[in-house]
C-alpha positions as CSV (number, residue, x, y, z in Angstrom):
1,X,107.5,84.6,79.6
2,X,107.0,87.8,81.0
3,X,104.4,88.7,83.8
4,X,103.3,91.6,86.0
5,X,103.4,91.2,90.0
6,X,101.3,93.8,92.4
7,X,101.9,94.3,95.9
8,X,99.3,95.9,97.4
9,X,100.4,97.5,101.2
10,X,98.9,99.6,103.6
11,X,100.5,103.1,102.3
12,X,101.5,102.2,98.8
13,X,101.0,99.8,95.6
14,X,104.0,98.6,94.1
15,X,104.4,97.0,90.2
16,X,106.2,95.9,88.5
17,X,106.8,93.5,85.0
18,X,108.7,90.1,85.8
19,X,111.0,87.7,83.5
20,X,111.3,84.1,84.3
21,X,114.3,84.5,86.2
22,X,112.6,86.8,88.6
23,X,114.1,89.9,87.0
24,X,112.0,93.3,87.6
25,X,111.9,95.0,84.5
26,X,110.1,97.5,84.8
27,X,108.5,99.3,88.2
28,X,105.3,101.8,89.2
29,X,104.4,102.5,92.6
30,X,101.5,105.0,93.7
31,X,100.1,105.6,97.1
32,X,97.2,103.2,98.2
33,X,94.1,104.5,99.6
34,X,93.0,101.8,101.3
35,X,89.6,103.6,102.9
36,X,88.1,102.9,99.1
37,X,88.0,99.6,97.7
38,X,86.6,100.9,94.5
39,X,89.2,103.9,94.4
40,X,91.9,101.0,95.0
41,X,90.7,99.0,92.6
42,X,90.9,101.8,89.8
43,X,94.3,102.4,91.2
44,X,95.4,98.6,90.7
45,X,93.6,98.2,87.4
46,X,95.5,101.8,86.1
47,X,98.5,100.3,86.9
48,X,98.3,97.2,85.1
49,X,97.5,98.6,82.0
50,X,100.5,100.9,82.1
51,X,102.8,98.3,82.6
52,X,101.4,96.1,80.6
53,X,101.8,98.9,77.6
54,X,99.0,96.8,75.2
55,X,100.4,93.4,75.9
56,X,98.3,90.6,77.2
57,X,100.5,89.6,80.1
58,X,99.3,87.6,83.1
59,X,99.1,89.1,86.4
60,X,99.3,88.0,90.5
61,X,98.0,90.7,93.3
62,X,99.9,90.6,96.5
63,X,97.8,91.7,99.6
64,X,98.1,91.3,103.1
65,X,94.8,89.5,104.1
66,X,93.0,86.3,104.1
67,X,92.8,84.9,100.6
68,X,90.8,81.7,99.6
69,X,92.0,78.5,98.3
70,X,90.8,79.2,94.9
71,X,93.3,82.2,94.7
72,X,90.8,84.7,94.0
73,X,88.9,85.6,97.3
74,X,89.8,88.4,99.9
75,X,87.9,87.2,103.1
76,X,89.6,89.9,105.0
77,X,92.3,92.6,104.9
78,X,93.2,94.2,108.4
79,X,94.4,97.5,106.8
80,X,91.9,97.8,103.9
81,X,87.9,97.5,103.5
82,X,88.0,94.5,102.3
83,X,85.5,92.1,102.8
84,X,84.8,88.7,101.0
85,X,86.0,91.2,97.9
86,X,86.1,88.8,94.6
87,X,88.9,90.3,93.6
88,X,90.6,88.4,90.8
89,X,87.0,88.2,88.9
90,X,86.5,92.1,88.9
91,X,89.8,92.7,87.7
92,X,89.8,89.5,85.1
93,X,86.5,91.8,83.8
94,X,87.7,94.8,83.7
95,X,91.0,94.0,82.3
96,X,90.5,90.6,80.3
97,X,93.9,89.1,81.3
98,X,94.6,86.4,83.9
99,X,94.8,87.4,87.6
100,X,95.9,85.3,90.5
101,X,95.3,86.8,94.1
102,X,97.7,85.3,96.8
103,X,98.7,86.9,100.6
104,X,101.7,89.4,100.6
105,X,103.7,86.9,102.8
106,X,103.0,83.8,100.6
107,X,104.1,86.2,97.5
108,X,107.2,87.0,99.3
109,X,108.4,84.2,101.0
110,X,107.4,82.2,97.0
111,X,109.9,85.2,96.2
112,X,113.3,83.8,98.3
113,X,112.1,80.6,97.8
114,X,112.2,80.9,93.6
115,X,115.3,83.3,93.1
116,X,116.5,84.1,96.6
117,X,118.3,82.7,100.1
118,X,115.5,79.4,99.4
119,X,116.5,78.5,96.1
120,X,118.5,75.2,96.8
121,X,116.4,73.8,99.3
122,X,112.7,72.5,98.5
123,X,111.0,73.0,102.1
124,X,111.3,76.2,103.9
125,X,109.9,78.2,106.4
126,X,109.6,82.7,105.8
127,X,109.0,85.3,108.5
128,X,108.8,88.5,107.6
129,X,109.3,90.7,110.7
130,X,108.0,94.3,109.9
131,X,104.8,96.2,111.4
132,X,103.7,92.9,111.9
133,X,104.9,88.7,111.4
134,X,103.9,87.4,108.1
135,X,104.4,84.0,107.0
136,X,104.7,81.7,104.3
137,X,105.8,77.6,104.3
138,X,107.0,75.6,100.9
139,X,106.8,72.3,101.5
140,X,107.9,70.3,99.1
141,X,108.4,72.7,96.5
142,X,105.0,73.9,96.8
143,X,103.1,76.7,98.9
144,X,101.2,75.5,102.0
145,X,97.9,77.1,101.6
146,X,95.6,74.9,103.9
147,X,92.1,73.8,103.3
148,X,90.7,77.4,103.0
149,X,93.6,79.1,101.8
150,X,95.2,80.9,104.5
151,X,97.6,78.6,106.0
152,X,100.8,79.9,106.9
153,X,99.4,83.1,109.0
154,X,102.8,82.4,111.7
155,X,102.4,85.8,113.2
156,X,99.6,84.9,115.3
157,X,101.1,81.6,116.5
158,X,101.0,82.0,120.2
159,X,104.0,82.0,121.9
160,X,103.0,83.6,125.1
161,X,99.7,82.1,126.8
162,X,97.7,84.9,128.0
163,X,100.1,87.4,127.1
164,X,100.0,90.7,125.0
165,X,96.5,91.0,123.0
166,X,97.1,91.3,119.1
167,X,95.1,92.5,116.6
168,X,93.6,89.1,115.7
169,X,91.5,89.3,118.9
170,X,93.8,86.4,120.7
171,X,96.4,86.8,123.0
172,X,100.2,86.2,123.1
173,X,100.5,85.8,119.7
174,X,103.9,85.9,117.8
175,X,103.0,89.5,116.1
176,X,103.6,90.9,119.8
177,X,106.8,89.7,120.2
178,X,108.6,89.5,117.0
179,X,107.7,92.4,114.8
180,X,108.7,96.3,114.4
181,X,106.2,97.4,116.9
182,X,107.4,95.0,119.6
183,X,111.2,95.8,119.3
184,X,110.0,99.1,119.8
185,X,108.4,98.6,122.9
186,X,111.2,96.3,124.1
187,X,113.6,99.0,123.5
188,X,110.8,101.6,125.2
189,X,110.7,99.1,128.2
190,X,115.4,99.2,128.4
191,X,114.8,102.9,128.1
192,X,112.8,103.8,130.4
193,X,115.3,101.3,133.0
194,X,118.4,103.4,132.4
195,X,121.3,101.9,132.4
196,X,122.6,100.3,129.2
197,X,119.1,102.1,127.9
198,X,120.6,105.6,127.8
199,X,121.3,106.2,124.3
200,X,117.8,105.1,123.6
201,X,116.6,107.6,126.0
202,X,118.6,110.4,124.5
203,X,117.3,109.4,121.2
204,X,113.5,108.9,122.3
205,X,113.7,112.6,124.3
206,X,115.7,113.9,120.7
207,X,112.5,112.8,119.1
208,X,110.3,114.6,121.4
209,X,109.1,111.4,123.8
210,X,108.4,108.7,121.5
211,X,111.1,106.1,120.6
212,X,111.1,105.9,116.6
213,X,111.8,102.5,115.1
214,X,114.8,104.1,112.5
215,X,116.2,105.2,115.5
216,X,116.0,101.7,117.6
217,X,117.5,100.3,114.2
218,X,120.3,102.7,114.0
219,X,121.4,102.5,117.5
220,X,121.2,98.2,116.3
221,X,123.6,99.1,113.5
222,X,125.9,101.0,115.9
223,X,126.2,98.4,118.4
224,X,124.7,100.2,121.2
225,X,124.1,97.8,123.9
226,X,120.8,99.0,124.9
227,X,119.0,98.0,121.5
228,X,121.2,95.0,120.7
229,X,119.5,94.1,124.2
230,X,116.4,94.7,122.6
231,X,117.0,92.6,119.7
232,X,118.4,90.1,121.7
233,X,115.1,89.5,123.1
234,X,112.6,89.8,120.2
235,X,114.9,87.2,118.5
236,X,114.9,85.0,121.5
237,X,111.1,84.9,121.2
238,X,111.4,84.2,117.3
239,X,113.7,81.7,117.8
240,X,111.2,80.2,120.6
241,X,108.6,80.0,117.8
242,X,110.8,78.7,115.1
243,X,111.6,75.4,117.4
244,X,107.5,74.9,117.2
245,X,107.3,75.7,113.5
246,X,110.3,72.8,113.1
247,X,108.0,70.3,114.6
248,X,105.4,71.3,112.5
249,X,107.2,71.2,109.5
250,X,110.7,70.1,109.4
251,X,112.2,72.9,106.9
252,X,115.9,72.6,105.9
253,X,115.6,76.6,106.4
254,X,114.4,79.4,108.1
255,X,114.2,82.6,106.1
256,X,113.9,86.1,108.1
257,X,112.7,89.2,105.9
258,X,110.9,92.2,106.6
259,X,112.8,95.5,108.3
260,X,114.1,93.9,111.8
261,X,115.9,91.5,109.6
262,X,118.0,94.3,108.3
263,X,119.9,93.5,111.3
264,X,121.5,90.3,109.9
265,X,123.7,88.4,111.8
266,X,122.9,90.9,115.2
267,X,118.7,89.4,114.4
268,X,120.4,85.7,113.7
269,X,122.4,84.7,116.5
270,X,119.8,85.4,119.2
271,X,117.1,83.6,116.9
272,X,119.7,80.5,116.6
273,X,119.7,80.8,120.8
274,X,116.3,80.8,121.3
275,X,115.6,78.0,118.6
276,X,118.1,75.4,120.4
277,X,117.1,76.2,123.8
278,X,113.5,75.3,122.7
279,X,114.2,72.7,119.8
280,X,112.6,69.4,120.7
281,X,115.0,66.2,121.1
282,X,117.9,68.3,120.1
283,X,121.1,66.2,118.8
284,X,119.0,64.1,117.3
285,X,118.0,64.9,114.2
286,X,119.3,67.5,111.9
287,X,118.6,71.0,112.3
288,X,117.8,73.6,109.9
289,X,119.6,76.6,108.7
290,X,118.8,80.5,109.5
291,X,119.4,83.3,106.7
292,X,118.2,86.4,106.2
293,X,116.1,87.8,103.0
294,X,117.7,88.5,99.7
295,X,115.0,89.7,97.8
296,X,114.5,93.1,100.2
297,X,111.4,95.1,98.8
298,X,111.1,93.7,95.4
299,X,110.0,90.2,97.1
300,X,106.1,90.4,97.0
301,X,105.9,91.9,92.8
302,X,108.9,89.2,91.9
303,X,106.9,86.6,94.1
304,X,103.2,87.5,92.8
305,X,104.1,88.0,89.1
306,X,105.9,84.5,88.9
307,X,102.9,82.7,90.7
308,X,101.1,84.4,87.7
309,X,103.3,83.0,85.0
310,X,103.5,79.0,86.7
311,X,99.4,80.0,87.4
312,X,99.3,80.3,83.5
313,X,101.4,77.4,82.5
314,X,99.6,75.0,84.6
315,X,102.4,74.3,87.0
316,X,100.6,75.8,89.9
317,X,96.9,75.3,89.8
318,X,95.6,75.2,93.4
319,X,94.5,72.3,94.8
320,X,91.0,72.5,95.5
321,X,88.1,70.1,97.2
322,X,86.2,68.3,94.8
């Protein structure tokens, strides 16, 4: 059975029509204007129908917000003006074909865990390290959505009490230490040290004052000490966070997406560090495994589309209060 998957981001909308075995194929992407709900919706909507080409073929939305245990719900979307926005029932009307609404992250991580690195294990934890930390936990073959639905929000796990302020309106959370942005600034902070930060000066002057991420990630790629010292340290807090989320959860693995993971092994071995040095009653129990992403970019539409297929054949219903 065949389904269609939308990932809704910040700068564009991605689509794309699903198989069973989490095959894409076919794709449509358009830019996302995400300073009109109603223009998005259109957008959204537009898009269905061309990829559905006159077939009536269930669909999941991927969006980064808050999204209700009922899988229909956005309570709140930091980068679009969203608000309590019934999503799923204005596109069910407009369209007349089954929609299920579910977090980017949760899409993503149900992604790896379906057809990617998470496919032989049944409880997993994802972190996808991009502009921000997204999360996403399958336990026991199933997503953790929480009693209101938006369980699994590890980015703004604190890590650091009274430290950095994020977004959310806390402090110290894991978003400040772990994602794009804050490699960036680690890699600002080596840079502006000298030292083993002089290639990341050269390439921050080269780029007229402001240290671009691409940059910080090639200079990664290239072994430069000064950004592997970066990375060294973002992972170190990831890892720091992973050894709490293993109390929490007990996953047989950790799964790292989202850009900074492009490092691969460079991203895992500091993680692996930080994670022991912090793992409660270490030795004693077994410990879980690290990998990095398979899916790449493709992750939220193969993730959302098959949460629409199992949505439709029953295999997924969320489990609601009575």
């Amino acid at each position: 059975m065949r389904s269609i998957g939308i990932d809704i981001g910040g700068t564009k909308i991605a689509g794309g029509v699903v198989d069973e075995f989490g095959q894409v194929l076919a794709q449509d992407r358009v830019p996302t204007d995400a300073g009109d709900p109603g223009a998005l919706e259109d957008a959204v909507a537009t898009m269905i129908e061309r990829l559905s080409a006159g077939e009536r073929l269930p669909v999941g939305v991927a969006a980064a917000g808050f999204i209700d245990a009922a899988q229909s719900t956005v309570y709140y979307a930091p980068n679009i003006r969203w608000r309590n926005e019934p999503l799923r029932e204005r596109l069910e009307q407009r369209l007349g074909v089954p929609v299920v609404v579910d977090n980017d992250a949760n899409a993503a991580g149900w992604a790896e865990f379906r057809f990617g690195a998470g496919r032989l294990v049944s409880d997993m934890v994802v972190l996808t390290l991009g502009t921000g930390v997204g999360g996403a936990v399958v336990i026991g073959d199933r997503l953790l959505r929480g009693g209101f639905g938006v369980a699994g929000e590890l980015g703004h796990l604190r890590v650091v009490p009274g430290g950095l302020p994020c977004g959310c309106g806390a402090r110290g959370c894991l978003e400040q230490y772990g994602s794009g942005r804050a490699l960036q600034r680690m890699a600002e902070a080596i840079a502006d040290a000298g030292g083993i930060g002089t290639a990341l000066a050269a390439a921050r002057d080269a780029a007229g004052g402001v240290l671009p991420g691409p940059e910080v990630g090639r200079l990664v790629g290239e072994g430069d000490p000064g950004a592997l010292a970066a990375l060294d340290e973002l992972g170190s807090w990831v890892g720091q966070a992973c050894a709490s989320l293993a109390v929490a959860f007990d996953p047989q693995l950790f799964v790292l997406g989202g850009g900074v993971a492009a490092a691969g092994e460079r991203l895992l071995a500091p993680v692996r560090r930080g994670f022991l040095d912090h793992l409660p009653a270490r030795g004693f129990h077994p410990e879980p495994v690290f990998a990095t992403a398979e899916l790449g970019n493709e992750a939220g539409v193969v993730g959302a589309a098959d949460l629409a297929r199992l949505h439709e054949d029953g295999a997924l219903r969320p489990h609601l209060p009575a």
